[in-house]
N, C-alpha and C positions, 0 to 999 in steps of 0.2 A: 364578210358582209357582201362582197360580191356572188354571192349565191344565195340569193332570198331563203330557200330552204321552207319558204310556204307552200309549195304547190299546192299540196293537203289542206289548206283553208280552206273550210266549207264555202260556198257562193253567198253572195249576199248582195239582191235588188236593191236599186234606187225605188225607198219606200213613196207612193205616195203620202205627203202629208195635206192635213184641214189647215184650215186659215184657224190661229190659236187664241183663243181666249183668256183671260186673268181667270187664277183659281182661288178665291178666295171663300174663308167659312164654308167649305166642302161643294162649293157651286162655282160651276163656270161660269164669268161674263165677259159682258162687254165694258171697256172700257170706259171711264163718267163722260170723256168729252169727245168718244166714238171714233179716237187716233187707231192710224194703224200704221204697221212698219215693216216693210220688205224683210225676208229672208233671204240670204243670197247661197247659192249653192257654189261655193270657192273653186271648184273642180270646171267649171262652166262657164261661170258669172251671169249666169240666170236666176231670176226670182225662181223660188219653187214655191214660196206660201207668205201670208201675213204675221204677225202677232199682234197682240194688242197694245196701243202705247199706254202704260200708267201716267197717271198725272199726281199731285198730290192728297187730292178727293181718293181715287185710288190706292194709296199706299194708306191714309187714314181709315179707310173700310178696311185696309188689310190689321192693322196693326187691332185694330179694336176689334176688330174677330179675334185674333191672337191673343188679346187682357181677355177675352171673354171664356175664352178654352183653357188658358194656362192654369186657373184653380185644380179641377177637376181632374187634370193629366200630372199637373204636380202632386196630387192627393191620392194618386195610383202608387201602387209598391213598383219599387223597381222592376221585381219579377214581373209583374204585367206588362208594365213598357218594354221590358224585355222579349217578350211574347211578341208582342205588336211589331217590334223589331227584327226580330230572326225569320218573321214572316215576307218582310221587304225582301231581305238576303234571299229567301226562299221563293220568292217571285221576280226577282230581280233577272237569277239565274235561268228560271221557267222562260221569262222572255226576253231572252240573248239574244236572236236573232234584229229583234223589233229593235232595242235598243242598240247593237250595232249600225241598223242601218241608220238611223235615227242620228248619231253622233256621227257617222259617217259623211252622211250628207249635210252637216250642218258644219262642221269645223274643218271637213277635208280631210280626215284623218285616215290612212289606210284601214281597210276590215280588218284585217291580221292585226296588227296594233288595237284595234278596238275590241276586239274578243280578247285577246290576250292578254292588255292591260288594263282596258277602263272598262269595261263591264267586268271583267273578275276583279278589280278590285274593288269596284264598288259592293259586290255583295261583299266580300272579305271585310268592308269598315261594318255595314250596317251587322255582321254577325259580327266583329270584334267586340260593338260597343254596346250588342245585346248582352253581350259577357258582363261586359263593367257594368250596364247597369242596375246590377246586383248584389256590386259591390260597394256603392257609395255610402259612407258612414263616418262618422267623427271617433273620437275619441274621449274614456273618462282618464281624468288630469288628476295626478297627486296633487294636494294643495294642505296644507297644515289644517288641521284638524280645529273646530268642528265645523269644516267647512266640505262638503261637496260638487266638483267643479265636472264637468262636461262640453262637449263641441259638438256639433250636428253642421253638414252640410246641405244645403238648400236652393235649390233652382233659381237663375236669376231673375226671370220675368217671364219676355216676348226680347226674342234674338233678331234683330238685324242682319242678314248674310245676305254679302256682295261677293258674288265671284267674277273670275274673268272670261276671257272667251279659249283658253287654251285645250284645257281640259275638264271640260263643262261638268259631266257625271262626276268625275273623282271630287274635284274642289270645292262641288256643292253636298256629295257626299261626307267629306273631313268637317262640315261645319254643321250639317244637319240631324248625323247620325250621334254625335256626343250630344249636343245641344237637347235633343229627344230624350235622350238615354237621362241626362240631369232630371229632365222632368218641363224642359223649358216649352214655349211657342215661338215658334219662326216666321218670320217675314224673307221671304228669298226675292232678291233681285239679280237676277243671273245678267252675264253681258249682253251688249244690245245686239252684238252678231250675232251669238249662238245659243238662243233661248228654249232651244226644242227638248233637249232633252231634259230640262228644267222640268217642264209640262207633263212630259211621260212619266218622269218621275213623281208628281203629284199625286199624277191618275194611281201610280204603282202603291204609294204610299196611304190614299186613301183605299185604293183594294186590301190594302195589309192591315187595316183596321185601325188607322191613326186617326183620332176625331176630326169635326168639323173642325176648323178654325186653328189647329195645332201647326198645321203644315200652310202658311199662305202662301202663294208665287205670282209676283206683279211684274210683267214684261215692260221692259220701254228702255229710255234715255237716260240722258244726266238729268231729267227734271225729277225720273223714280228715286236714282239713288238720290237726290239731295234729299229731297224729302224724306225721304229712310231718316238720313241721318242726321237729321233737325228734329224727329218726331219726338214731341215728349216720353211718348208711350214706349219707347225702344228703350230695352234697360243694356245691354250691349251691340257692338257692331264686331262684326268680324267679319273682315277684310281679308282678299284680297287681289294684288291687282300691281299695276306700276307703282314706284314709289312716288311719283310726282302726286297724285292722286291718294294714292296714300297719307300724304303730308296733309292734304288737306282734309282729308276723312276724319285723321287722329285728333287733327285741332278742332276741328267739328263737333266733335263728340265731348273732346278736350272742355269745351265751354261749358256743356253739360255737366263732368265729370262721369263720361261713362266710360265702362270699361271696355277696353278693346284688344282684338288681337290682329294684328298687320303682317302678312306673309307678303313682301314685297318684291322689288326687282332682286337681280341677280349676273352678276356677270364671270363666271366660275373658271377656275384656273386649274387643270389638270397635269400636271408633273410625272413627270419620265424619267426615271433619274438611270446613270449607267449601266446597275445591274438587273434594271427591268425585265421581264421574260415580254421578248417585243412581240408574239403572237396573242398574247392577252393583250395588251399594249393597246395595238392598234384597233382592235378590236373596240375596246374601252371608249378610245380617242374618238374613233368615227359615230358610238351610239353616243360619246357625247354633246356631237356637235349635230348628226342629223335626225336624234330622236325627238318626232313629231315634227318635223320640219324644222327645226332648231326652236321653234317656239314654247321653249320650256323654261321658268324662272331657275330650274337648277340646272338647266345644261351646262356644258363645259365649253365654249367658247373661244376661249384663250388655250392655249397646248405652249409647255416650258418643259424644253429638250436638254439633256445633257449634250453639251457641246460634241460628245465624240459621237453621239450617236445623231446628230442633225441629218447632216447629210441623209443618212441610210432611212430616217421614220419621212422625211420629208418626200425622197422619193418612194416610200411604199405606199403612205400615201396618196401622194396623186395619180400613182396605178389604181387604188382599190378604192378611192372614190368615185371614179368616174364608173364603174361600173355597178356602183350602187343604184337598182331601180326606182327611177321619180315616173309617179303618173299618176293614172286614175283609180283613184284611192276602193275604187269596189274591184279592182282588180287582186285578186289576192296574191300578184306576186311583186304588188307594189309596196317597197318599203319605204318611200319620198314623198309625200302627197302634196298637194297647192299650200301657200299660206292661208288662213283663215278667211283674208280680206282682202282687198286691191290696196290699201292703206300702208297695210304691214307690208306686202311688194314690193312699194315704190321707197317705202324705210330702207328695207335693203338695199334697194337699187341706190340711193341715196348715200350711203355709206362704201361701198366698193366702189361708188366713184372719189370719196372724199379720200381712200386707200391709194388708187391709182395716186389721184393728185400728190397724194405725200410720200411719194414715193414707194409703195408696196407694189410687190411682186404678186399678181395673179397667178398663182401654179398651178389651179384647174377650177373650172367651174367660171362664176363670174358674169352671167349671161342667164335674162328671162329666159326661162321654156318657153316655147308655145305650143301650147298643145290645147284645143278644144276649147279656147276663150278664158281658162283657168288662172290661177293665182300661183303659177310655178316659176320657179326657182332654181337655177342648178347649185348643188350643193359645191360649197367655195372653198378655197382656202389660200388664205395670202401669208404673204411672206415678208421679212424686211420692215417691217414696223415698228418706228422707234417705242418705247414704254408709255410713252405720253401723247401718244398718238391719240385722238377721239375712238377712232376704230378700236384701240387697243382696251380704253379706257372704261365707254359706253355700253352701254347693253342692246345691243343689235335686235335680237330677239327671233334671227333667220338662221338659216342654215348655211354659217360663214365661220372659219373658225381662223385663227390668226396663230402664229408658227412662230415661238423667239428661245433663241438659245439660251443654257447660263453657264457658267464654271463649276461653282459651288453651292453643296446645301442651303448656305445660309442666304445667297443671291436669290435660288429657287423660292423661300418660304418669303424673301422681301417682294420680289415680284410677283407671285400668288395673293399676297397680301394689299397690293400696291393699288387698287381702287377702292371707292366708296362702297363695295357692295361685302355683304357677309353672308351669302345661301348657301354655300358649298363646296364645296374642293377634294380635289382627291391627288391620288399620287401614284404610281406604278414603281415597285420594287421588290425583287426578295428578298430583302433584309429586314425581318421581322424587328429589330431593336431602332430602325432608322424610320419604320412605317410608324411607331408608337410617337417616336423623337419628334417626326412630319407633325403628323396629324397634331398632338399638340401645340404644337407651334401655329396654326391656319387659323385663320380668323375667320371661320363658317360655320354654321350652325348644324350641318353635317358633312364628315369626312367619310370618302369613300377610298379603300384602298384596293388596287389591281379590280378592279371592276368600276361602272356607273351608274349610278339610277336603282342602285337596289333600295328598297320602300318597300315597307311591311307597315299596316296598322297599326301594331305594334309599337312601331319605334317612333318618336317624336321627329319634326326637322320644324325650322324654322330659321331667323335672321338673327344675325348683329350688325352691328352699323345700320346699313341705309339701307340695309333689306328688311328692315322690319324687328318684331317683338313677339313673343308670345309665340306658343305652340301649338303644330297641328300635329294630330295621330296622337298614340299614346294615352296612359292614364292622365298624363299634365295635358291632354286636351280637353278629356272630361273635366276636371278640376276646375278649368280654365272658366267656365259655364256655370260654375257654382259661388256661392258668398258661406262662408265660416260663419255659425253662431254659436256663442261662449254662454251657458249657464252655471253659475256661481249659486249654487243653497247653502242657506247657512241654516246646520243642524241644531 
């Protein structure tokens, strides 16, 4: 990790951007009660643009554009939506660049990171689930004769989709691209820091030939999402975001009885066990703690060391952290970029003092950057943290990663286990019969072994416990979007 290995990243300008409009029923406006809300550029702490605030007037034009187009888009064959869809993926990819800088400037995220993860994976969901929706179909039921029974699956309505500000393209992509693919209309409320690429994406999806009113995006605050999720008109909400937020989304909806899917916090526990291969290892350890600035609900946060191997991961790491590149994120040989916001900054900074106070050991990092007015961070790692410590405990959500020894296996999987959170975990070992032993044993809704962060379209993740329910990626996301209907003829 000490050697970026980007030089080769093509260049990529700070885009100008327009002051942004609500896209709603295929037209851009202005907002009903004419709000508007700073864009901060996290690398700086300058404004660079507007968006518009929605209000509840606002989310009600969105939604009832949405009943208004759902018939017609649900009334298409799969193959067609599918059409409509492989063509996002196919212009997604045409404007990489735009879309780099775009997420670049708005979340702080390095270009390297943004070419290489959230733009390609964003065309990778909207072509996955071009696939699927082709495939959606019930099943005919044996039933004793003379009866004939059958199932059909069916679009839910008009979708709700709240994302956060982390990873703006992907997270809006996992909820847009199934939810389409079913046959549904969306209402997107992306977070109030990072709305931009929400909006490209709109533009992207009505160039790809998605109807009026199929795809709506209403920028703003907490007055957009409440209203989302108070609207009669919403037949699910799919979330997600903190769990604190989350609780009240679910019960929200909960009154209604709608359905919902909650990808929430995350506080992930990565495991070393003795016969580890320590050049993956560390490797692992540091993308799990500084990829995208640590602000990742399944980062790896917490690191559980085999006692004989403490000393030696401890000190390798605080060699080959500190020379991990934090800067300005259009630099392509920056792998560190600002936090998103001045907010998340002072979280951190808030918490490595609450480490100090309780007695942790600072072994590198620990200390704002300053660099250019920006939202940086030097990547951290403490040490000496009792199990119940808040630091140990919490979900940070920065680029701070906490260091505790154990003995034994079964200490390892209590202490991985040992928060309210279920998003992830993994473990580093070559003992193929102790990786299967592990990962059964972890209480996350994906296990990752001698590696981090691997994520394919493909594969489902989601929560247990206090991270949440329901699935994102996967045919169980498409599913997720759909209602069962049982016909019963009697012959």
């Amino acid at each position: 990790m000490t050697d970026s290995g980007l030089q080769d990243v093509p260049a990529v300008s700070r885009p100008h951007v327009e002051p942004g409009k609500l896209f709603i029923d295929g037209q851009w406006c202005e907002a009903n009660a004419k709000g508007r809300r700073d864009v901060i550029d996290p690398s700086t702490g300058k404004v660079v643009t507007t968006v518009a605030e929605a209000d509840a007037a606002d989310v009600d034009a969105a939604v009832t554009a949405g009943r208004r187009a759902f018939g017609p888009w649900a009334r298409m064959s799969g193959r067609e939506r599918a059409r409509v869809l492989h063509r996002v993926a196919d212009i997604v990819r045409r404007r990489e660049d735009e879309l780099v800088a775009v997420e670049s400037l708005d979340v702080g995220k390095p270009v390297s990171l943004c070419r290489a993860v959230d733009v390609a994976t964003t065309a990778e969901i909207y072509e996955y689930y071009s696939g699927l929706a082709q495939t959606l179909q019930g099943a005919t039921r044996q039933i004793p004769i003379p009866s004939h029974a059958y199932t059909s699956r069916e679009p839910l309505g008009v979708v709700g989709a709240i994302t956060p500000f982390n990873f703006p393209l992907i997270l809006s992509s996992a909820k847009i691209a199934p939810a389409l693919a079913a046959g549904n209309a969306v209402v997107h409320k992306p977070a109030e820091d990072t709305p931009l690429s929400a909006l490209l994406m709109a533009e992207i999806l009505a160039e790809a030939g998605v109807p009026d009113g199929v795809l709506n995006v209403v920028t703003g605050g907490g007055q957009a999402g409440e209203a989302l999720l108070r609207h009669p008109g919403i037949d699910k909400i799919a979330f997600t975001g903190s769990t604190e937020i989350g609780r009240h989304a679910a019960a929200t909806a909960g009154q209604a009885l709608k359905p919902v899917t909650m990808e929430l916090g995350g506080n992930a526990a990565q495991i070393v066990f003795e016969d580890a291969d320590l050049d993956k290892a560390i490797g692992s350890v540091i993308k799990g703690f500084v990829f995208n600035t640590g602000q990742f609900c399944m980062g790896a946060p917490r690191l559980l060391v085999h006692r004989s191997l403490y000393d030696t991961v401890l000190g390798i790491l605080a060699g080959a952290v500190g020379g991990v590149p934090v800067g300005d994120p259009f630099d392509p040989a920056t792998v560190v970029g600002p936090m998103a916001a001045e907010r998340h900054l002072a979280k951190v900074e808030r918490y490595v003092r609450l480490a100090r106070d309780q007695g942790g050991q600072v072994v590198t990092g620990g200390e704002r950057l300053e660099l250019g007015g920006g939202y940086y961070y030097r990547p951290t790692i403490i040490a000496g943290l009792a199990d119940d410590s808040r630091v140990v405990q919490e979900e940070i959500f920065g680029p701070v990663l906490t260091v505790q020894p154990f003995d034994t296996e079964d200490e390892a999987v209590e202490l991985a286990n040992g928060t309210p959170y279920g998003l992830a975990a993994g473990l580093q070992t070559t003992d193929l019969a102790r990786a299967h032993r592990v990962a059964a044993r972890l209480e996350a809704g994906i296990v990752w072994v001698n590696d981090w962060a691997m994520l394919d379209p493909a594969i489902p993740f989601g929560g247990v416990k206090q991270s949440g329910y329901g699935r994102e990626y996967g045919p169980e996301a498409l599913e997720s979007y759909t209602k069962v209907k049982s016909v019963v003829i009697a012959l």
